[in-house]
C-alpha positions, 0 to 999 in steps of 0.5 A: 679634226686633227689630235694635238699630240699633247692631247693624245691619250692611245688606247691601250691593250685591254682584256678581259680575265674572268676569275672563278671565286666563291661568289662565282665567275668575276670579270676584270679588266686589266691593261698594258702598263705605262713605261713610268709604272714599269719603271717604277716597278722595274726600280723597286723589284730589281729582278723584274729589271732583269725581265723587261732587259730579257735577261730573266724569264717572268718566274724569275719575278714572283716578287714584282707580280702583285705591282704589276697585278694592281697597275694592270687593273689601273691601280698602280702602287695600291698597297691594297691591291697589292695585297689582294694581288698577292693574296691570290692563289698561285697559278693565278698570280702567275696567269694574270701577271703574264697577261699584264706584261703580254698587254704591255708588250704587245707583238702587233705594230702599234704605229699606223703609217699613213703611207705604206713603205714600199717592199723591197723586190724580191731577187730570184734565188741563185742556185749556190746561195744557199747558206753553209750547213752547220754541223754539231760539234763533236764531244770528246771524253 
C-alpha cells in the first residue's frame, strides 16, 4: 500500500557507538539530525553555521558539540544532555559529534528512483585530449 508523503516519516542514518565507562562498556544510538535542529544549532553556535556552509572544518565548532551530541542521541535542546555531552572527555566529544554530523550528512544517495537514468555513452578517447599540464609557479626572492 502506497505512503501519503505527509505520512512519510524516512529512517534516518543510525549507528551504534559503544563508550567505555567506569560501570563498563555502554551502547547508544545516535542518529543524523533534522535540518530544523541543525538550524537551530547552526543559529545558536554561529561557528558551527560556518561548518555546515563548509567554510570551517568541525574543531572549529567545540561550542556546538554538546547540542549536536544530545540531538544525536533524540534529545534536541536537553539542557541535560547537554551538560552530559559537555561533561564527556575530549576526544570523545569530538568522536561523537563527528559521527552525529557523518550521519547527517550522509555520502550515499538517499533517494531510490524508481527508473535508472540512462548513462551517457562513452566517446572513444582522442589522442590530442588530453587536458594542459600545469606547471607550479615559480618563486622568486
Amino acid at each position: 500500500m502506497p505512503i501519503s508523503f505527509l505520512e512519510l516519516v524516512p529512517v534516518r542514518p543510525r549507528a551504534t557507538v559503544v563508550i567505555d565507562s567506569e560501570a563498563g562498556p555502554a551502547q547508544f544510538e545516535v542518529a543524523g539530525i533534522s535540518l530544523a535542529n541543525l538550524a537551530e544549532i547552526a543559529r545558536k553556535y554561529p561557528t558551527f553555521a560556518k561548518v555546515v556552509e563548509g567554510n570551517a572544518s568541525l574543531m572549529a565548532a567545540t561550542d556546538a558539540m554538546p547540542a549536536l551530541i544530545a540531538a544525536g542521541l533524540g534529545h534536541y535542546g536537553n539542557p541535560e544532555y547537554e551538560r552530559q555531552a559537555a561533561s564527556l572527555p575530549p576526544d570523545l566529544v569530538i568522536s561523537l559529534a563527528g559521527e552525529v554530523v557523518k550521519l547527517t550528512f550522509p555520502q550515499r544517495p538517499s533517494l531510490a528512483l524508481t527508473e535508472p537514468e540512462a548513462e551517457p555513452e562513452a566517446e572513444p578517447a582522442q589522442p590530442d585530449s588530453r587536458p594542459a599540464v600545469i606547471s607550479q609557479l615559480r618563486l622568486s626572492s
